[in-house]
N, C-alpha and C positions, 0 to 999 in steps of 0.2 A: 504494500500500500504506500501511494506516495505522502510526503507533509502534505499535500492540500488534501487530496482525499481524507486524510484523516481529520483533518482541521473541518470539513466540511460536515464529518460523519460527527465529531464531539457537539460542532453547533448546532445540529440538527438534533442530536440530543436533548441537549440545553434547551434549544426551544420547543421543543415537542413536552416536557418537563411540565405537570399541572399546575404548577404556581408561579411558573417563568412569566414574567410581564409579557402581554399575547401584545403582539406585532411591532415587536424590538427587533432594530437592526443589531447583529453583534457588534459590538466594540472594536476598536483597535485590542484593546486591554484583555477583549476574551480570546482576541485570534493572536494574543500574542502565548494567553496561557496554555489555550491550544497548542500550538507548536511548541513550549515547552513541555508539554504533558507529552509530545511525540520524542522528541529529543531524550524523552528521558526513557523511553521504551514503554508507558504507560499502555497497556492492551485496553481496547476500546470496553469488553466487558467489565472491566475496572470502575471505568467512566459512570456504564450505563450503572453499573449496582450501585456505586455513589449517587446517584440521582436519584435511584427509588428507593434508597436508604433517609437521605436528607427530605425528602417529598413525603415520605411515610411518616416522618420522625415531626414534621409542619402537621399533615392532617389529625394527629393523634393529640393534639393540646387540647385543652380542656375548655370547653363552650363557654364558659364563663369570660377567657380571655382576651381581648380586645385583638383582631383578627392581623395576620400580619399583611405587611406590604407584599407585593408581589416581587418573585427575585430575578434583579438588576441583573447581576453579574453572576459568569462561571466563576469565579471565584468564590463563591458562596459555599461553593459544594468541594475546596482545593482539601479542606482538612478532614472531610468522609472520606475523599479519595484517598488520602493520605492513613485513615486509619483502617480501610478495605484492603491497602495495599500491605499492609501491616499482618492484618488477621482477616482474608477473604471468606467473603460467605457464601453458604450452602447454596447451590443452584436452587434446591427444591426452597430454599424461604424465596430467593430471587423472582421464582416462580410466581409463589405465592402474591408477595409483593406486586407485581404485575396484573392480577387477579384481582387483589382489593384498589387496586390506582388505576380504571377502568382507562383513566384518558392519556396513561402513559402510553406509551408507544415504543418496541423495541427495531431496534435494529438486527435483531441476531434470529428474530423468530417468525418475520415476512408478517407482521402485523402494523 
């Protein structure tokens, strides 16, 4: 896969993402941490389980609490990446995950 394809596949992530702010151009700032996140050998399912880890981790607060902003930047999601890449998770939560986050969208599954 080249840098751009992948830079292209991580933004399509990020924006397919249920709480990503809907019809955000990416940043300089995300396409730069994109090609970092390639530079550094980062595998695209990495990415994607960071997103439905930090997405799952948003929809599970508590109704009481005042809702949050929609998210700006892939950077939001650099320190899940960071601790997925640390201690990866089970395919089958992954699964799961994708199942209850009806409007994520994978890359890996033709959905």
């Amino acid at each position: 896969m080249t840098p751009s394809e992948y830079v292209r596949c991580v933004l399509a992530l990020f924006h397919s993402a249920p709480h990503a702010a809907p019809h955000r151009k990416a940043s300089a700032a995300d396409r730069r941490l994109a090609v970092q996140l390639f530079d550094e050998g980062m595998d695209l399912q990495t990415v994607e389980a960071a997103l439905l880890l930090a997405t799952a981790r948003r929809a599970i607060r508590p109704a009481q609490l005042a809702p949050l902003p929609p998210i700006r930047s892939l950077a939001y999601f650099l320190p899940v990446i960071r601790e997925i890449q640390q201690q990866p998770l089970d395919p089958a939560y992954l699964d799961y995950l994708r199942r209850r986050l009806p409007t994520s969208r994978s890359l890996f599954d033709g959905t």
